[in-house]
Structures are given as C-alpha cells and as structure tokens.
NUVO-253442 format. One record per residue: residue in three letters; x, y, z of N, C-alpha, C, O in turn. Coordinates in steps of 0.2 Angstrom, whole numbers, plus 5000, padded with zeros to 4 digits. Layout:
# residues N
AlaXYZXYZXYZXYZ/...
END
This chain:
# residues 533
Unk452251525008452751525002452451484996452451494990/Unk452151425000451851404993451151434988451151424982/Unk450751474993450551504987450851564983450751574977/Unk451251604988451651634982452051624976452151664972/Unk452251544978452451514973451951514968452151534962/Unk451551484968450651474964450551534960450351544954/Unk450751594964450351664961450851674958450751684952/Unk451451674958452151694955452251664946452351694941/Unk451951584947452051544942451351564938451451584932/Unk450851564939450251584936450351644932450151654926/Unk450551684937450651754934451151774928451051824924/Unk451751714929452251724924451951694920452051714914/Unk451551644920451251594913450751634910450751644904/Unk450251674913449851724910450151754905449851764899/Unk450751794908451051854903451451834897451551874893/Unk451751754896452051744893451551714888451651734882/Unk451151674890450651654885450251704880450051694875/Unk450251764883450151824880450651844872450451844866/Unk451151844875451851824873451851774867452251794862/Unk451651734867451651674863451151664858451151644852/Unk450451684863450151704858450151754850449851744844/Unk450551814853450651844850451351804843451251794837/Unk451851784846452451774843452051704836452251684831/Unk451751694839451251624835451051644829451151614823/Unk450751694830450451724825450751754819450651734813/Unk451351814822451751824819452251754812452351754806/Unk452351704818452751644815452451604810452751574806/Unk451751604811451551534809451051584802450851554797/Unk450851634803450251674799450651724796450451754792/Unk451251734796451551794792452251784790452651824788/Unk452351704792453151694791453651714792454151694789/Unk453651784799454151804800454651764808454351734813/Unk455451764807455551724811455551814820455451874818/Unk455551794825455651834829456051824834455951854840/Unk456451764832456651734836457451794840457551814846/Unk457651814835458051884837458051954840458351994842/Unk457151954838456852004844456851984850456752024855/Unk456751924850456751904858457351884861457451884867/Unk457851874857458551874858458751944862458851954868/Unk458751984857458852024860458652084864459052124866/Unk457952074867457552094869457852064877458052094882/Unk457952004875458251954882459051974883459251954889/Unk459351994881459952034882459952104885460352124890/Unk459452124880459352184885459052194891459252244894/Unk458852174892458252154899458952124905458952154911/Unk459352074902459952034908460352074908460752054912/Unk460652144904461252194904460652244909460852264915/Unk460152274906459952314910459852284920460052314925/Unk459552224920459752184926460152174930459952174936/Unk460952164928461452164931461852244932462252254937/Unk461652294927462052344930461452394932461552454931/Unk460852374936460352424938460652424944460852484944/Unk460852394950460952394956461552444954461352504955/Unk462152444953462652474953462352544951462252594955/Unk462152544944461852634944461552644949461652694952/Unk461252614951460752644956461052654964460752694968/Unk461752614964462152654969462352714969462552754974/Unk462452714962463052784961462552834960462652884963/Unk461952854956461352894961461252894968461152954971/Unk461152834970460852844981461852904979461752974979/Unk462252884979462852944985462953004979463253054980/Unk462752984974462653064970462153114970462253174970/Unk461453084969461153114969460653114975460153144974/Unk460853104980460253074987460653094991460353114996/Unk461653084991462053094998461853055001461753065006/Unk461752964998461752925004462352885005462752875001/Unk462252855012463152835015463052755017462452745019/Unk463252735017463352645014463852635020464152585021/Unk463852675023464652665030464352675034464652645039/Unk463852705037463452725040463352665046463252605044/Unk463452675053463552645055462752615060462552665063/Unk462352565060461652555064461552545069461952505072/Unk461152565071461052545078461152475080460852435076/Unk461352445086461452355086460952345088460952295092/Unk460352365088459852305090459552295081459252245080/Unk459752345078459552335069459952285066459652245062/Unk460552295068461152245064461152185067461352135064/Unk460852175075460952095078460152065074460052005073/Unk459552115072458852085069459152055064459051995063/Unk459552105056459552085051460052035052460051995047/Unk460652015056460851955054460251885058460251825056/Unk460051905062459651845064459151825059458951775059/Unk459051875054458451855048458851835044458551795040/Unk459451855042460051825035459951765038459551725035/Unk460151735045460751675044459851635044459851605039/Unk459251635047458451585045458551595037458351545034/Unk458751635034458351635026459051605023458951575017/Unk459751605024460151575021460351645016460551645010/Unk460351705020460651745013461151785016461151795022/Unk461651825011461951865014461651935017461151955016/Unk462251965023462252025025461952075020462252075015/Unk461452125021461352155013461752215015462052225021/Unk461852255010462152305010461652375012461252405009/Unk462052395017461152445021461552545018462152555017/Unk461052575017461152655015460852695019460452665023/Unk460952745020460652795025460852855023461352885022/Unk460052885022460152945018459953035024459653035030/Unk460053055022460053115029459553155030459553215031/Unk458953125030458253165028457553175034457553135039/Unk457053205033456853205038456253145036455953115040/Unk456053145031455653125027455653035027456153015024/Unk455052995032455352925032455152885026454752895022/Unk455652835025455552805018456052745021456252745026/Unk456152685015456352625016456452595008455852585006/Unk456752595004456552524999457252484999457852505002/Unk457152444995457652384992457952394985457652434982/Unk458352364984458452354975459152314976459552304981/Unk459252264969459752224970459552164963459052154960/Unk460152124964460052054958459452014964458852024964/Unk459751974967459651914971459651934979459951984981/Unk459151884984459451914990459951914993459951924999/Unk460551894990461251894993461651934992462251944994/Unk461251994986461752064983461152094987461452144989/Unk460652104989460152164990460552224995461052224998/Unk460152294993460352364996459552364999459052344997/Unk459952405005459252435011459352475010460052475009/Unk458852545008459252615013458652645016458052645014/Unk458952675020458152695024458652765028459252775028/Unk458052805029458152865028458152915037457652895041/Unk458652965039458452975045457752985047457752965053/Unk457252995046456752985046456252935050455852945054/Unk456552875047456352805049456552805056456252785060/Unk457252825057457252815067457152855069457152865075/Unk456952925065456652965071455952965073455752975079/Unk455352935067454752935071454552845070453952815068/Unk455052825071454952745073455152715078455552745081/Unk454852655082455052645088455652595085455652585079/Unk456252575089456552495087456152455085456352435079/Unk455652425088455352375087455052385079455052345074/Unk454652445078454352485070455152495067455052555065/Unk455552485066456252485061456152415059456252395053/Unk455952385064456252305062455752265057455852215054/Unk455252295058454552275054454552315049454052305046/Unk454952355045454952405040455552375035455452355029/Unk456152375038456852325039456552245036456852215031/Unk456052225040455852145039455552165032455852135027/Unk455052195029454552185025455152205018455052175012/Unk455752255020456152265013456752165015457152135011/Unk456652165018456852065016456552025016456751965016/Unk455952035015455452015014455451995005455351935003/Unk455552055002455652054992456252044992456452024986/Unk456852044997457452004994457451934994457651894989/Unk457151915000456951844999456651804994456751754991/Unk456051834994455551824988455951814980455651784976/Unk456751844980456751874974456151914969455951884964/Unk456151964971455552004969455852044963455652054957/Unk456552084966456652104961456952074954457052104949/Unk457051994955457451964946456951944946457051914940/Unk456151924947455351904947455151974943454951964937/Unk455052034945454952094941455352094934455052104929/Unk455952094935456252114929456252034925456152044919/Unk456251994926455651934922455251944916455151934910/Unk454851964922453851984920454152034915454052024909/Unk454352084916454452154912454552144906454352174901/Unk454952074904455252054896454552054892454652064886/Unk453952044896453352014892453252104885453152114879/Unk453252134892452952214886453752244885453752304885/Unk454252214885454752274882454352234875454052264871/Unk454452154874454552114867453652134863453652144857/Unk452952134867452552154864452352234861451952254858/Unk452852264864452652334862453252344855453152384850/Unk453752304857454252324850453952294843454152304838/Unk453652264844453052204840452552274836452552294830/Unk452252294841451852354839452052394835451852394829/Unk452852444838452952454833453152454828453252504826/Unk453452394826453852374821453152364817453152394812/Unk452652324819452152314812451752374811451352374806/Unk451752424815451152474811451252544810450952594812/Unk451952534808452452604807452352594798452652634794/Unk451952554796451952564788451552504787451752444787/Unk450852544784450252524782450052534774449552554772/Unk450352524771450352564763450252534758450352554752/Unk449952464760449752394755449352344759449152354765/Unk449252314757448852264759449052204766448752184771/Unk449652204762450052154768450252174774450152154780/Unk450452244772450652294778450052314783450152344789/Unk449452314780448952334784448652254788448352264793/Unk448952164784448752134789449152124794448852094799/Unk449952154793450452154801450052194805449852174810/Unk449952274802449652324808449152284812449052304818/Unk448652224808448352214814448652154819448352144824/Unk448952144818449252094822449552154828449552154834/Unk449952194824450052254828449852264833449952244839/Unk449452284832448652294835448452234842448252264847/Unk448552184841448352154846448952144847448852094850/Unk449552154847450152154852450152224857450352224862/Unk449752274853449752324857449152314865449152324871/Unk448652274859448152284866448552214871448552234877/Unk448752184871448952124874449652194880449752204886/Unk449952214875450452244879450252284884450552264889/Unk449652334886449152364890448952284894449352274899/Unk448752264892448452214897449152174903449152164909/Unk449852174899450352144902450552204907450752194913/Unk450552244905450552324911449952304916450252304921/Unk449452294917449152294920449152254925449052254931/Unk449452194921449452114926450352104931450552054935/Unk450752174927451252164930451252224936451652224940/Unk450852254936450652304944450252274947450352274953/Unk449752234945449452174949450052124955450052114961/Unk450352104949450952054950451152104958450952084964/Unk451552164957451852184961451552194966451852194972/Unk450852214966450252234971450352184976450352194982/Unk450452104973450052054975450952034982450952014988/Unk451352054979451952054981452052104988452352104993/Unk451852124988451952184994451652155000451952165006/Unk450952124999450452075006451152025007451452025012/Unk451251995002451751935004452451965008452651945013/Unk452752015005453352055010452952085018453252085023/Unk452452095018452152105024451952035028451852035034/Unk451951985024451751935030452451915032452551905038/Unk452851915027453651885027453751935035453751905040/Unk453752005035453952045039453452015045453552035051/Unk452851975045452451985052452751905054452751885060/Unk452951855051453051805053453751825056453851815062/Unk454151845053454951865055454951915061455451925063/Unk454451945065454451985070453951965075454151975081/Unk453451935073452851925076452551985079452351985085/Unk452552025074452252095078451752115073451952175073/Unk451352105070450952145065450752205066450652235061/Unk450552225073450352275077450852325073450752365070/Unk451552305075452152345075452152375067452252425064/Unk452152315064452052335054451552375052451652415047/Unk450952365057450352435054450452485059450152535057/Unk450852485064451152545066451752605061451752665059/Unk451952565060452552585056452252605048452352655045/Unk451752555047451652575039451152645039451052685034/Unk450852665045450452695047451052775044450952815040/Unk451552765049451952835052452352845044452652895042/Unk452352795041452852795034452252825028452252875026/Unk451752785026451352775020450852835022450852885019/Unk450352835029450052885029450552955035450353005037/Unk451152925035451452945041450952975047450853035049/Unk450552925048450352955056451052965064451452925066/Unk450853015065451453005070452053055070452553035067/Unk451953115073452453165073453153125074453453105069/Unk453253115078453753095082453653015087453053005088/Unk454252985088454352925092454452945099454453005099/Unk454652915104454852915111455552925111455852935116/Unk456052925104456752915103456752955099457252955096/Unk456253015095456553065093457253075092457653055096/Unk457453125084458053165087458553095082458353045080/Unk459253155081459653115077459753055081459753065087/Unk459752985080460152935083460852905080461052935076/Unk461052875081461752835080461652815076462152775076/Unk461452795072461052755068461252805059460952785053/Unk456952954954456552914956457052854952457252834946/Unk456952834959457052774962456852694957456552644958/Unk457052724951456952654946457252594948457752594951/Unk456652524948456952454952456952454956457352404958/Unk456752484961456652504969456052454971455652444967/Unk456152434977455552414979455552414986455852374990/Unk454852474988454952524996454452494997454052464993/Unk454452515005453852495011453352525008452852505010/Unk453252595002452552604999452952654994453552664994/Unk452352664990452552674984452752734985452452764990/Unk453152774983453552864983453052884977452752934978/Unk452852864971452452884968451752894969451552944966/Unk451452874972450652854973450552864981450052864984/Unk451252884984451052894993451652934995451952904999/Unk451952994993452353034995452453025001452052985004/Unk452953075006453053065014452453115014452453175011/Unk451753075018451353115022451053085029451253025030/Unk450753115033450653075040449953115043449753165040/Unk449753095050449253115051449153145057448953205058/Unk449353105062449053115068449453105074450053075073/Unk449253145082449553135084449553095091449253045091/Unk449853105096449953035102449353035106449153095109/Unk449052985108448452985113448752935118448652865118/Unk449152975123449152935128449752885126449652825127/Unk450252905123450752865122450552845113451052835109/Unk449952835111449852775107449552825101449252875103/Unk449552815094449352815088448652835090448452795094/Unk448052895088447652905089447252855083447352875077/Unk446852805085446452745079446052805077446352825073/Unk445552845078445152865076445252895071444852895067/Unk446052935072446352995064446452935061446252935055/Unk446752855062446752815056446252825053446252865049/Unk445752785055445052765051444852845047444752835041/Unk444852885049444652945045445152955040444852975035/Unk445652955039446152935034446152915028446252925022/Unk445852835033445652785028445352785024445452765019/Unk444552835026443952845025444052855015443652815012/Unk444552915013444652925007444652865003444352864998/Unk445152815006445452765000444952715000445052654997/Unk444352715004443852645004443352665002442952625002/Unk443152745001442452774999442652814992442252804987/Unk443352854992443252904986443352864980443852834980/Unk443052854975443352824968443852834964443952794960/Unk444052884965444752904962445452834966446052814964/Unk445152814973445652794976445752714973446252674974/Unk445052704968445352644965445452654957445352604953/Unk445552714957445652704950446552714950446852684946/Unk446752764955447452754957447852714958448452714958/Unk447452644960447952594965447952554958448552534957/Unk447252544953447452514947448052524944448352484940/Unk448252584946448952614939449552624947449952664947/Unk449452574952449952594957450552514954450552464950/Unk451052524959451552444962451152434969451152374969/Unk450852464974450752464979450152454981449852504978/Unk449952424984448952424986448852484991449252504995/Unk448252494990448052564997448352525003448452465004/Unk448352575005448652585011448052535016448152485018/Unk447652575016447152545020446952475019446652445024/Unk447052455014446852395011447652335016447552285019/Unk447952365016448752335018448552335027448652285031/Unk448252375029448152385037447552325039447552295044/Unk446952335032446552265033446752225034446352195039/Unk447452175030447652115031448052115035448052055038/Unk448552155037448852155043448452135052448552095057/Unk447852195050447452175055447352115056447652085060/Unk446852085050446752025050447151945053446951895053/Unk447951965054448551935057448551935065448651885068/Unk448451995066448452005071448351935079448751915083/Unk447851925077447351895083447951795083447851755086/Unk448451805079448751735077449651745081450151705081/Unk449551805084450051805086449851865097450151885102/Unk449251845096448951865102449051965104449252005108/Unk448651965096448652035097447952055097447652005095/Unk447652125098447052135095447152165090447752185089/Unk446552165083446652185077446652245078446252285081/Unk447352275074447652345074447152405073447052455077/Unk446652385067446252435065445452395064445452345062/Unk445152415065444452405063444152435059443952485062/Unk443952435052443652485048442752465049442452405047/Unk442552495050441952485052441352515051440852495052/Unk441452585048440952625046440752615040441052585036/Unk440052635039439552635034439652705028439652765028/Unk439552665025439752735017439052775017438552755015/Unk439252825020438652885020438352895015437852935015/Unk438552875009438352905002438952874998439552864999/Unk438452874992438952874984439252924983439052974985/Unk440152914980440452964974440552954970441152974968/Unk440152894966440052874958440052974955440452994951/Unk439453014960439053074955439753114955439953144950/Unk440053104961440553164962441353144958441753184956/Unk441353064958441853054952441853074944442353094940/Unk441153064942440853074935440853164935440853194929/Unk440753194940440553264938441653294937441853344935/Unk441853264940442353284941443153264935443753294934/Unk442753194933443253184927442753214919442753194914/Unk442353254920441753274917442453344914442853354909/Unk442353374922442753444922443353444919443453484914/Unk443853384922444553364920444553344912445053334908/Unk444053344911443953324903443853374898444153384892/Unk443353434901443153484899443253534893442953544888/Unk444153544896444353574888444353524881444253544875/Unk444553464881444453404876443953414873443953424867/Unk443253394877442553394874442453444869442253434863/Unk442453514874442353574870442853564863442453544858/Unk443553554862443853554855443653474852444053454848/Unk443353454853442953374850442253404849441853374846/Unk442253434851441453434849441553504844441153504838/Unk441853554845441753604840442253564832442153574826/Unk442553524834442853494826442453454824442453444817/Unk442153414827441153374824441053424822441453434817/Unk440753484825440453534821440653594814440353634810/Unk441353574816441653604808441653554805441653574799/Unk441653484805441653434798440953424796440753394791/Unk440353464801439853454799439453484794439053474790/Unk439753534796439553624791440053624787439853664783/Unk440553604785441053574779440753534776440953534770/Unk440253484777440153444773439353444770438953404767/Unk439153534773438553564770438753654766438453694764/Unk439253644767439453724763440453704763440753724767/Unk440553654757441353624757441753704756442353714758/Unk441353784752441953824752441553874758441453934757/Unk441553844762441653884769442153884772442553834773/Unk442153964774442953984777442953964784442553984789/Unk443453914785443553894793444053934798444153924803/Unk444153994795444654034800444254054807444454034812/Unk443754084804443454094811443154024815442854024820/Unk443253964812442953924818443453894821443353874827/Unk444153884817444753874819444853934826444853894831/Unk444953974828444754034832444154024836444254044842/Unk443653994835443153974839443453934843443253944849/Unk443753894841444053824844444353854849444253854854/Unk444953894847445353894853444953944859445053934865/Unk444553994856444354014862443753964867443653964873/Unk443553914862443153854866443353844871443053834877/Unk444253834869444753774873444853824879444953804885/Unk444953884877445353954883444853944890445053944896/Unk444153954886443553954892443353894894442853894898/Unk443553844893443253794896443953764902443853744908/Unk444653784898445053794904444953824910444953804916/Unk444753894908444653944914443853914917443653934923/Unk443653894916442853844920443453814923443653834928/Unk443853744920444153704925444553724929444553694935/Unk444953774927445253804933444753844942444853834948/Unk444253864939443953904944443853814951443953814957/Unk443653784947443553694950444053704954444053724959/Unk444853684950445453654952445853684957446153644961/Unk445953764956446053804961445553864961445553914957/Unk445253854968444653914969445253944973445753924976/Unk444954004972445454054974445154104980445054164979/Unk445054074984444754114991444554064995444754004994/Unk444254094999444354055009444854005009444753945009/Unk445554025010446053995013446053975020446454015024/Unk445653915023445553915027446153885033446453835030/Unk446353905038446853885043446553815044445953815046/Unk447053765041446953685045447553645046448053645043/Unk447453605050447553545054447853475048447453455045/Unk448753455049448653415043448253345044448353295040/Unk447853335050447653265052446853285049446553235047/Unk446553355049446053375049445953365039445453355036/Unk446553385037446553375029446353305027445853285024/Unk446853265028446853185028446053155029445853105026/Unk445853185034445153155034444553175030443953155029/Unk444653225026444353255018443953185015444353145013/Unk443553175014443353115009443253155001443453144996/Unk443053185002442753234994443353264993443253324994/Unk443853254991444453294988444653234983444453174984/Unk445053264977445353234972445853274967445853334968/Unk446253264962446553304959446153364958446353424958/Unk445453344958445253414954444853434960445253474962/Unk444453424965444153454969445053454974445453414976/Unk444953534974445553554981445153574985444553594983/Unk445453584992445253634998445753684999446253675002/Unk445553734997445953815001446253825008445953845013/Unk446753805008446853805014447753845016448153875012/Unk447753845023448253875027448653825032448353785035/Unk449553815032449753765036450253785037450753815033/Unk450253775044450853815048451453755051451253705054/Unk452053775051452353715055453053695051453053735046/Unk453453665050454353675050454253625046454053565046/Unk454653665039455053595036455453555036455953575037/Unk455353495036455853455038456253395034456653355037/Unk456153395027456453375023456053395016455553425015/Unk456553355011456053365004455753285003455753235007/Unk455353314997454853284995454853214994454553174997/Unk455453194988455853134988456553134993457153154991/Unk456353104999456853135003457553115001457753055000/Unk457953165002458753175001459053164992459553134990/Unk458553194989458653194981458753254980458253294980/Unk459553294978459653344977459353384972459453444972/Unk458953354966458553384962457553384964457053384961/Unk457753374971456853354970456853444974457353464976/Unk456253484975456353534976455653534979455453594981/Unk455253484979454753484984454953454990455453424992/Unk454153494995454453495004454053455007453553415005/Unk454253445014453753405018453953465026454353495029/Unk453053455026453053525032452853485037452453435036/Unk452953505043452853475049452353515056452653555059/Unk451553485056451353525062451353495068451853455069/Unk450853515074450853455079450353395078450153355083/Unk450053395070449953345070449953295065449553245065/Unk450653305061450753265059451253285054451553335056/Unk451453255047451653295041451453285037450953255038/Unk451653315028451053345023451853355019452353365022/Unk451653335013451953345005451753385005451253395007/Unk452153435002452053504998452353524992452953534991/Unk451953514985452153524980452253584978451853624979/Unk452853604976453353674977453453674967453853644963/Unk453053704967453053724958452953814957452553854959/Unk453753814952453453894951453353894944453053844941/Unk453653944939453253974932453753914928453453884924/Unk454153914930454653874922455053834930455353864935/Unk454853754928455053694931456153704932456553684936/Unk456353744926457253744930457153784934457453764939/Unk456753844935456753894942456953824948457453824952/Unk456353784947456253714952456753684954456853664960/Unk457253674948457753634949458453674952458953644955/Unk458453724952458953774954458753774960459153754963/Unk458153804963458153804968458153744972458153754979/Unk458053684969458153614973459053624976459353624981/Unk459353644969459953624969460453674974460953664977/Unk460053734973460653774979460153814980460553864980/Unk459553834982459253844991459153814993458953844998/Unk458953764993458353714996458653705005458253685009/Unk459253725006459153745013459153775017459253755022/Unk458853855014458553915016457853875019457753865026/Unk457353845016456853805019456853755025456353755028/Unk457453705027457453655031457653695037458053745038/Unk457253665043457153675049456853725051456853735057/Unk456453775046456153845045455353835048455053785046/Unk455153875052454553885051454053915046454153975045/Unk453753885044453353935040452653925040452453875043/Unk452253975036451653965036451453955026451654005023/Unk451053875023450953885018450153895016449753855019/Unk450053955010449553965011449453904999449853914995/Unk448953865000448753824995448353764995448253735000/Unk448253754991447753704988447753604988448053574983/Unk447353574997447453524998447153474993446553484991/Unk447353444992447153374985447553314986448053304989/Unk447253254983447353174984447253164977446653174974/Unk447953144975447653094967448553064964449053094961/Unk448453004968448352984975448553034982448153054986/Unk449253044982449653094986449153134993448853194991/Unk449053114996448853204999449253225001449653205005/Unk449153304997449853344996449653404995449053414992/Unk449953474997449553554996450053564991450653554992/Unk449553584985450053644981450053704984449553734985/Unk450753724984450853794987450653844983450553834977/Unk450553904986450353984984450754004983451054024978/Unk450854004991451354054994451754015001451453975004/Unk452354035002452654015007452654085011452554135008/Unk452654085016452754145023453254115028453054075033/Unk453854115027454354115034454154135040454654165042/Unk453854125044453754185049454254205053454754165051/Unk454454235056454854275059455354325055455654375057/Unk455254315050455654385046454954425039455054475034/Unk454454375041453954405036453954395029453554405025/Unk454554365027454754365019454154305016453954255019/Unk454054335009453554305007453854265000454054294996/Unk453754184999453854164991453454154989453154114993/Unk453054164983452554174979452554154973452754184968/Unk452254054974452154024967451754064960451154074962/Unk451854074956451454134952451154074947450654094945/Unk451354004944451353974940450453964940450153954934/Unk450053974946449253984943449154044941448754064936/Unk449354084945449154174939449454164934449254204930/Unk449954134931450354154924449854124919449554154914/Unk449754064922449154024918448554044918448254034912/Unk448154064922447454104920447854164914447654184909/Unk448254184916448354234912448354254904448154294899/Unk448854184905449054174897448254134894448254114888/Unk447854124898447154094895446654134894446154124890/Unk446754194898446554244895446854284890446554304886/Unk447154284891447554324885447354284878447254324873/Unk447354234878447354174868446254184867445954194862/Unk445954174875445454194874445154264870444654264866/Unk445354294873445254394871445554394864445354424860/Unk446054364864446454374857446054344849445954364843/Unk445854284854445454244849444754284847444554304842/Unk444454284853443654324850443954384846443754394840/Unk444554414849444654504844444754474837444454514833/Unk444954414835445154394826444454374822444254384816/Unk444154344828443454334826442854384824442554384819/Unk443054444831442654504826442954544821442554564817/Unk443754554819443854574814443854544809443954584804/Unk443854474809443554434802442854444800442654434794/Unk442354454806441754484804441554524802441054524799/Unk441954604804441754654801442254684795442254734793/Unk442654634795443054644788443154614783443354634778/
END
C-alpha cells in the first residue's frame, strides 16, 4: 500500500503540474484570471461524480436486465463479508446479470457505496475458489478508492482541453495568435494527460491483483480465473450450469473494450491446458500491434498480468502459474510496418495526388483541376480495394479450432485469417446489454467474440433488440474473418444454423467492394469524357 500510495501521489502531482504549468502561463503572461474554469470544471467533475453510480444503476437494470436481489451463493457472501469487516467497509451492493459471457467490474463513490456485478458466466466456468479471486480483485479498486482517484486524475484534461479550445477558436490578430499558442501547449500537455491517465489505471489493476492475491492467498486461482475471463481459457468448470447464485466509470477484472469475452482452451486432466496459455500469449509478447493497443488500453496485456501474478506465486507455496519462456523466432517490426503501410494506403495515395496537384498548379496556375480532382477519387477507390483484398481475403475459409485461432501470432486488424467456426451461442458480446448485437460462440475448445455487422448499423440494433434470441443456445456454424486489434474476435460472413439449414448473410463487405467500385468506374468514365470532349 505504501507504494501505491507513492505512485498514486506522483502521478497526481505529474498531471496537476502539467495543469499549473499551463494555468501559469495563462495568469501570469496573458493576464487572464482562470480561476472560474477550474471552478467550474471542479463542479462539474463532482456532479458528474456523485450521480455516475446511480445512472449507472438505472442502465445495469434497463439496459443489461441486471438484478441487485439476486440472491449468492454463501460461500460468496461469507468471503465478501470476511473482506468488508479486515478493510473496514461496507457490504457492497452485488448485481447479476443473466448472461453466458463471464465478466466482473465495479463502479461507485467510495468503498463503502461500491457496486459488483458479475455475470452468470463467472459461476459457470469458475471454480468457488476463481469467484473469490475475481470478487477479490473488484475490492481490491474499492478499496484502493480507485474510482474517486480516476475521476480526480480526469479533472486534469477536462480543464487542459477547454484551455485548447477556448484560445485557438480565433487567431485573427496578433494577440489571438499568441493565446493559440498557448493553446497549443495545452493541447499537447492534454495528449500527454491521457496517456499518463491509462498509465495510472494500468498501474492500478497489478495493485487490485495483489489486493486479490493477498486477500485469498491463492494467485494460482487469480491467473486461473483471469485466464477463463480476459483470454477465457476454459469451456466450462466442474459446477457448470445455472447455480443459485459501455460501461462508463466501470472498472472490470479486464478491459470490455480491448478484451471482449474470448477464451481458449480446454481441460487436461482436470486442469487448464498451460501449453494453449502460452500460445495465447505468444501474440501479446511477440506481435507489435499488442503494444501499441495496451498504450491506448485501462488494462495491461493480459499476459503481462499472468507474469506478475506468477511471479507471486512461489510466496504463498505455489508453483509459478505460467512460465513464459520461448524465444521470439523472428521480428514483426517488417510485418507491423508493411501493414499500417496498407492501413494507411488510401490516405497516402489522396496525400500524395494533392502534393501533386499543387505541384503542377504551381507550374501551369490556369490548369484545369477537374480531372485530377477525379483522379484522386479514383486513387482513393483503388487503393481501398488493394486494402480490402489484405483485410478480407475472400477464400479458404478454413474449418478451425477457437484455441487453434488464439495461437495465430501474425494476425492483426488488418492481417485476418478465413476461417470456419462451429459451436452454440451463448451469450452477447457485451454480455446482457440489450443494444449490443454482437455474439459469443462456444466450441469444445473454448469461446470466441463474434462481431455481428450488417449494411446499415440500426439493422444491428434492431436485431440486438428483438431477435437476438433466435441466436442464443443455437448451434451454428460461422463462416468469417479471425483478427486481434486487440479483441480476438471473427467478423462474420455468414451465419449457418445448422439443423434447419437457414443462412444469415452479412453483406456489409460486398456492399462496400461494391460501392468502391462503382465511384471507381465512375470516376475513370468522367475522366475519359473530359478527355475526349
């Protein structure tokens, strides 16, 4: 505790100083007071503060169906009071949402108002003992006060960005052009305050994990659990089966945004097969993309979380959970660079053809720009349809294994693998959100996010809202395109029911080749007719 105390104060003094620095400038070099932006900057920060928890209840039972009466299992509610009455806090108020999809977060003022809610999910492929280490690590940020420490930190870039744009909304004189730059370094300080505040929370999450390994003495059990939740390795528990028993200001056992419900692998001999971990792993300690994700995450890789956990282990007479221990076979600096090269592709080509229209404008001023205006867009049409042919190849859909996807190290948003997955839906994406209309499929080895996109995003939401249960407990077969950025996650094709044959068929990449072809063909057709007439 004392160093989190140390990182807590450091990190608030960084951002603040930031903060100061900037309001300095302001006060002392341009004679403005600012004392009332931060007044009410600070007002609004402590309104939004105080009534976040409460919205955020009346979403969990409107928008999620989660139930606050719900009664826990007593070996759950004899843990959580034996951890209330050591830390001095109240009873927290627990949720339970009805989903297959396991998850966990917190939200609240202080640790004496905190909300758990955790998801049917978590007692079906959790043991007792993995509830309590999942259960531990979300009172872990109550105790900490993590969440009135976040929304703290946050005041730094509401008041640096309103700085921004207040001075450089109007440059029309001289004076106004030396606020903009002041601007200017509020803006870049404010980028920097975002960075240091997912830092912040990064650093917060190790601390909620020891909180949880000291409170159990089970670290095995915490990298068990984070396993079957963050990479969901682990179909099922030994307790399967019903038991008795976005998310703004939340803070879960892993990020919902940067780790949807996915999982891996299945039982050997009772036990988590280590081998599908480490292959798992493989992506987030080898691929580049996986650190360019965790930079812009609240949550550190996973694998990263399993090291320090391990690392615990041996202090409480266990052996270390995981051992990462393989040799990086090769660089993917090349295959990083060739691939935000791609991702970039359409940009360059319209950056580079408008260098070249101000170039030849600035050697013939009464040249007609229509046809390179036309140029451009057909530039822009084909170099889409280049990135598409990358992003979705559209052939060998090959039949795989969701533990055999997961071990992919060469995938990323834009490198996909074609593939086939067979196996029962069993909840949505963000589990038990009436507007979320993505799936989660279940094989024998493991489960998998499935982003479910058709032509126009309300289709999406219509059908979150009234079929979305045509899909649960169904078998099906999906045929689409497996990717990690971060998520490993298949975009769907096509869905196949099986047993009545019926086919749903995302059309949203043929509409799009289509319409890229079509502006392409259009555009050359303008170009020839501007040339031969």
């Amino acid at each position: 505790m004392k160093n989190l105390l140390g990182v807590s104060l450091f990190t608030l003094a960084c951002l603040y100083g930031m903060l100061c620095a900037v309001v300095f400038l302001v006060c002392i070099l341009c004679g403005i007071d600012l004392g009332g932006v931060i007044l009410i900057s600070i007002l609004v920060l402590i309104i939004q503060f105080l009534i976040s928890p409460f919205l955020t209840d009346l979403s969990m039972k409107v928008f999620y169906k989660a139930r606050f009466d719900y009664q826990m299992p007593e070996y759950l509610v004899q843990f959580i009071n034996q951890v209330c009455q050591a830390n001095n806090m109240k009873y927290p108020k627990i949720g339970f949402i009805d989903d297959g999809g396991p998850n966990a977060f917190t939200y609240g003022h202080t640790k004496n108002d905190a909300r758990i809610v955790l998801t049917r999910g978590i007692f079906e492929r959790l043991t007792p003992a993995e509830v309590q280490t999942v259960v531990a690590h979300e009172l872990g940020h109550a105790v900490h006060y993590d969440m009135a420490l976040m929304t703290f930190a946050q005041l730094v870039p509401l008041v640096l960005y309103y700085i921004y744009e207040v001075f450089t909304s109007n440059v029309d004189d001289d004076d106004n052009a030396k606020l903009a730059i002041i601007g200017i370094i509020a803006y870049v300080f404010y980028v920097i305050s975002q960075y240091v505040i997912l830092w912040f929370s990064r650093v917060r999450e190790y601390y909620a994990d020891d909180f949880a390994i000291n409170v159990t003495g089970n670290p095995s059990g915490l990298g068990e659990a984070l396993v079957k939740v963050a990479y969901g390795l682990g179909v099922s528990s030994s307790h399967s089966g019903k038991t008795s028993v976005s998310k703004k200001n939340t803070l879960g056992i892993f990020d919902t945004n940067a780790s949807k419900t996915l999982t891996i692998t299945s039982y050997s001999g009772g036990q988590i097969n280590k081998q599908r971990i480490l292959d798992a792993m493989k992506w987030e300690m080898w691929n580049v993309w996986a650190k360019w994700y965790e930079l812009h995450s609240t949550h550190p890789n996973v694998s990263k979380r399993l090291k320090a956990i391990s690392e615990r282990c041996p202090q409480f007479g266990q052996p270390k959970y995981i051992d990462f221990n393989f040799q990086q076979p090769e660089s993917y600096w090349d295959d990083f660079f060739g691939e935000l090269f791609i991702l970039c592709l359409p940009w360059i080509t319209v950056l580079g053809m408008l260098v070249l229209m101000i170039f030849m404008l600035g050697i013939n001023p009464d040249m007609d720009v229509t046809n390179f205006l036309f140029a451009m867009v057909a530039g822009l049409c084909a170099a889409h349809l280049i990135k598409l042919s990358f992003t979705h190849k559209d052939k060998d859909y090959r039949p795989a294994k969701v533990s055999e996807l997961l071990g992919e190290v060469k995938v990323s948003g834009v490198t996909a693998i074609p593939c086939q997955l067979s196996g029962v839906i069993i909840g949505r994406g963000d589990p038990g959100c009436i507007f979320n209309e993505d799936l989660v499929i279940q094989d024998e080895t493991g489960i998998m996010f499935l982003d479910y996109k058709r032509v126009f995003r309300i289709m999406d939401k219509l059908t979150a809202l009234f079929n979305h249960k045509k899909f649960l407990n169904r078998r099906v077969k999906i045929t689409g395109w497996y990717r990690r950025s971060p998520v490993p996650y298949v975009e769907i094709k096509q869905i196949e029911y099986e047993g009545d044959g019926t086919v749903d068929k995302m059309k949203s990449f043929a509409v799009n080749k289509f319409i890229t072809w079509f502006f392409l063909i259009g555009s050359v057709a303008m170009i020839v007719l501007n040339i031969i007439g």
